[in-house]
N, C-alpha and C positions, 0 to 999 in steps of 0.2 A: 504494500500500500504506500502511496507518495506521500512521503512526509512521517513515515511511522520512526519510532523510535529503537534506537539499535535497544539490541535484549542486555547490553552491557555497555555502560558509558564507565569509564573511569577521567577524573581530574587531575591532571597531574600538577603539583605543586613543585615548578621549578623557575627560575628565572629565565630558561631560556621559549618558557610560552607565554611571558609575560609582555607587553605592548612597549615598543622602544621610545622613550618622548623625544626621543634626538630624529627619528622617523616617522614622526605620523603624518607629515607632510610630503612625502614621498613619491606620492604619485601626482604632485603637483609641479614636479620638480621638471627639470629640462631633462636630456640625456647626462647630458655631461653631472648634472647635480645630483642624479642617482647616483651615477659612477661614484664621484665624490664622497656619497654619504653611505655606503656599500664598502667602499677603501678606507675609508675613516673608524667603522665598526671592524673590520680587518685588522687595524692596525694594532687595536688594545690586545689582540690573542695572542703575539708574544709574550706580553707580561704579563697576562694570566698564567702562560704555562708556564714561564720563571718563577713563578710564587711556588709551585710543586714539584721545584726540581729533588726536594730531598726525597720524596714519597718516590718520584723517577727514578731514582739512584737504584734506592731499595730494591724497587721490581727488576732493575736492571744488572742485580747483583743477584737477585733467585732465577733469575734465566740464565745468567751466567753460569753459576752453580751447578744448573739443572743441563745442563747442553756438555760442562765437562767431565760430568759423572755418566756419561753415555744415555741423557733422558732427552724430554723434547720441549718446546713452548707450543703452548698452544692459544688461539686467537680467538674469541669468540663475540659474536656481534650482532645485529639486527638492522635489515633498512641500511643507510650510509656506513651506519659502523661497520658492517659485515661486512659490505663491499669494502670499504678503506684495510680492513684486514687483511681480506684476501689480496690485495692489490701489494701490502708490504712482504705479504710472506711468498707471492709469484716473485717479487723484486731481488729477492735476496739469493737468490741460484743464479741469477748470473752475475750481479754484482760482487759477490763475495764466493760464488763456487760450494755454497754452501751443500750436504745432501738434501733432498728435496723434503725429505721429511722430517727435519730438523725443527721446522715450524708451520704447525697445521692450523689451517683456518675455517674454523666452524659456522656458517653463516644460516642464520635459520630461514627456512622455507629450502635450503639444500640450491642448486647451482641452479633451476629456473628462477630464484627472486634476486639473482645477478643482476638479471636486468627486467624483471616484472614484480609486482607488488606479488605476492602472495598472502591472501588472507589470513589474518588471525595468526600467520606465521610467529611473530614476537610474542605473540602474548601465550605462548603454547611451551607452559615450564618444564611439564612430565618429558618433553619434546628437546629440549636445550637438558637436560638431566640423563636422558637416555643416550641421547648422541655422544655427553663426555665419559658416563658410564662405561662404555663400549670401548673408549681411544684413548681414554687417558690412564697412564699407569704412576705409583707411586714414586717420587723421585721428580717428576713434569713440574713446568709451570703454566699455570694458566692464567690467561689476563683478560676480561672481559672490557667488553666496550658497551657504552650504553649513556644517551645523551639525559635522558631524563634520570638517571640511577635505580631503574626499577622494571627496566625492562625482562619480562617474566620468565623470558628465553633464558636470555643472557644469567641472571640470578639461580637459575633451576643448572643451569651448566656449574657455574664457579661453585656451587655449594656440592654437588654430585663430583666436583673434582676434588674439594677437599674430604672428603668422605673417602675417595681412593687415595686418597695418601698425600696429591699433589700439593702443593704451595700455589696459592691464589693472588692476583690482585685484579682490580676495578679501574677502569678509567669514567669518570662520572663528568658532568656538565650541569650538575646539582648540587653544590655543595655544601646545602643546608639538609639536603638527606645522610640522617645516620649510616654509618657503617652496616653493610647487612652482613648478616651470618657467613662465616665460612669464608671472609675476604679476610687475606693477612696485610695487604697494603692498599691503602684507596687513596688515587689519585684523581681529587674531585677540582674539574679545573673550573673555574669562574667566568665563564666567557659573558654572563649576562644577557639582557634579552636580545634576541636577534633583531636583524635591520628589518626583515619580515616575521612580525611573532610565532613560533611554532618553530619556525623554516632551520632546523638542525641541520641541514646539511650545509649551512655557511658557516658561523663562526663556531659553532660549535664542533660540525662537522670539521673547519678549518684546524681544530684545536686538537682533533683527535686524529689526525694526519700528522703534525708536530710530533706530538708526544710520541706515536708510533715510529716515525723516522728516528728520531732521536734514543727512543726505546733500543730499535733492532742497529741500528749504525753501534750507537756505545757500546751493545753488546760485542758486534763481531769485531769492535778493536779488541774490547778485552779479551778475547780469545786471539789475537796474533792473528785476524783475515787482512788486517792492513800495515804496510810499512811506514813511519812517521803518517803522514797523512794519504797515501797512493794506495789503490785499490789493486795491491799486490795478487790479491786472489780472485780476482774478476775470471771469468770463463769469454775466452775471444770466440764466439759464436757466428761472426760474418767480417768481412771486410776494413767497417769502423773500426771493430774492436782491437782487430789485430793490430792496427796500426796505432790505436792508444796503449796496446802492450808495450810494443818496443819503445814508444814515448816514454811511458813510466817508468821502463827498464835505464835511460837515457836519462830521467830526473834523477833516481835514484841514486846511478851510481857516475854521473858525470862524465860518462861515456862515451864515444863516436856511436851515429846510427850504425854502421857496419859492425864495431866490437858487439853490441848489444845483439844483433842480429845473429851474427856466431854464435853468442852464448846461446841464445832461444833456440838455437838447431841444434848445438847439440845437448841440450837440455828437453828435448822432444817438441819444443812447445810450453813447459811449465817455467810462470814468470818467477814463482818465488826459489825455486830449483839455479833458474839462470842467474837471479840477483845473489843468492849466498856465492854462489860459485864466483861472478864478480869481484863481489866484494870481500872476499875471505881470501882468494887466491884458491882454493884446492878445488880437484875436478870435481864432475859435477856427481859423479855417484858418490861422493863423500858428501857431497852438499844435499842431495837428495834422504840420504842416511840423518843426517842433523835433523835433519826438519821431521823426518819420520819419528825421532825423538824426543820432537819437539813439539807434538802435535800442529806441525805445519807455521809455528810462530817463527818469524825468521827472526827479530832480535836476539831470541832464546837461542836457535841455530848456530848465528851468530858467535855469541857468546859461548857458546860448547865448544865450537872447531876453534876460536882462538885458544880460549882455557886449554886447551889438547896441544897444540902448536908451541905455549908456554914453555 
């Protein structure tokens, strides 16, 4: 019937469904003064998420954790968030070479609500509980996304993964919502109301792209995936890339394009193999050996084959 009422309304009490006064004028505006006032509410979402760098820290010391004791992260979300999920955990295999199941990402309504609403999907807890039940094993981390802090998916998953053993945390966009059950670090960022109230896919969404980048990047330095700042472990997949390997290879170690290219052939192809061997002086199966015992951290490498050389 038109105009009937859904069988379940819920309220959600957060700042970001509340009305922007800096925006209620907005659709009066010219082009360019949307732009304006669209880039202007943009601009405060860095230092909301600067306010939670400690809480970031935290999460990004139990993934660490949990990734070098042979476990996994896992990513769970709803709507933007679950896409923004999946969108870092496809990023990170060929940025950093990672294995692909390193970091899984749970998105509810499953890979049709990529790009279609699926109903009732978020709000279906038994549903986000069953799915971590299944994948997650003790030792994991799990990090839920969820803009309102209450999404019923997202909260039935992190609780069902502390029950298996896992270490939990929350990225929230509700900060006056309590800590729920079974999250050991919540990182509730403040973005305030949106430029279109409701509309989490902007700054809130913006804020939960941040956190995630900065989340998975911090991590795979702390595991040795990068040299000083270069993306030693990236995977050359086409053309570009190859050619930003020998680049990096070329930063790194101040090198002629020709030496660098010798090293990479006889290093098969492997950047962080070609750069110890550089930079150490010894061949490269000795350089490939370091890093094997190094869990592929070249510093650490490094520092082995000269301690040896001593």
């Amino acid at each position: 019937m038109v105009g009937a009422v859904p069988p379940q309304v819920v309220h959600v009490d957060s700042p970001t469904e509340q009305r922007n006064p800096r925006t209620t004028d907005i659709d009066q505006m010219s082009t360019a003064g949307i732009l304006t006032a669209i880039n202007a509410e943009d601009s405060r979402v860095p230092r909301a998420v600067h306010a939670v760098l400690p809480q970031l820290a935290t999460a990004v010391d139990y993934a660490t954790e949990a990734l070098r004791g042979g476990h996994r992260v896992h990513y769970v979300g709803a709507g933007t968030s679950g896409r923004l999920a999946v969108l870092d955990a496809a990023e990170l295999v060929p940025t950093f070479n990672v294995p692909p199941d390193w970091f899984v990402a749970h998105h509810a309504g499953g890979e049709r609500a990529l790009r279609h609403a699926v109903e009732n999907a978020e709000d279906d807890e038994s549903a986000g509980a069953a799915e971590l039940s299944s994948t997650v094993a003790a030792g994991d981390f799990v990090l839920g996304l969820t803009a309102s802090g209450r999404t019923p998916y997202v909260l039935g998953a992190v609780q069902a993964a502390k029950r298996r053993g896992a270490r939990t945390g929350l990225v929230s966009g509700n900060p006056g919502a309590p800590k729920p059950p079974g999250v050991d670090v919540l990182i509730a960022v403040d973005t305030g109301p949106e430029t279109i109230a409701g509309s989490t896919r902007m700054k809130a969404g913006t804020a939960q792209k941040i956190v995630l980048t900065a989340f998975s990047t911090a991590t795979m330095v702390k595991l040795g995936r990068t040299y000083s700042n270069l993306m030693v472990s990236m995977r050359a997949t086409n053309a570009k890339l190859r050619g930003r390997t020998l680049r990096i290879l070329q930063e790194a170690t101040g090198l002629s394009a020709q030496d660098c290219d010798e090293a990479l052939t006889k290093a098969d192809g492997d950047l962080k193999v070609a750069l110890v061997h550089l930079l150490s002086g010894v061949d490269v199966a000795a350089a490939g050996k370091a890093l094997a015992a190094t869990d592929g951290h070249v510093r650490k490498a490094l520092e082995s084959v000269r301690a040896r050389a001593s």
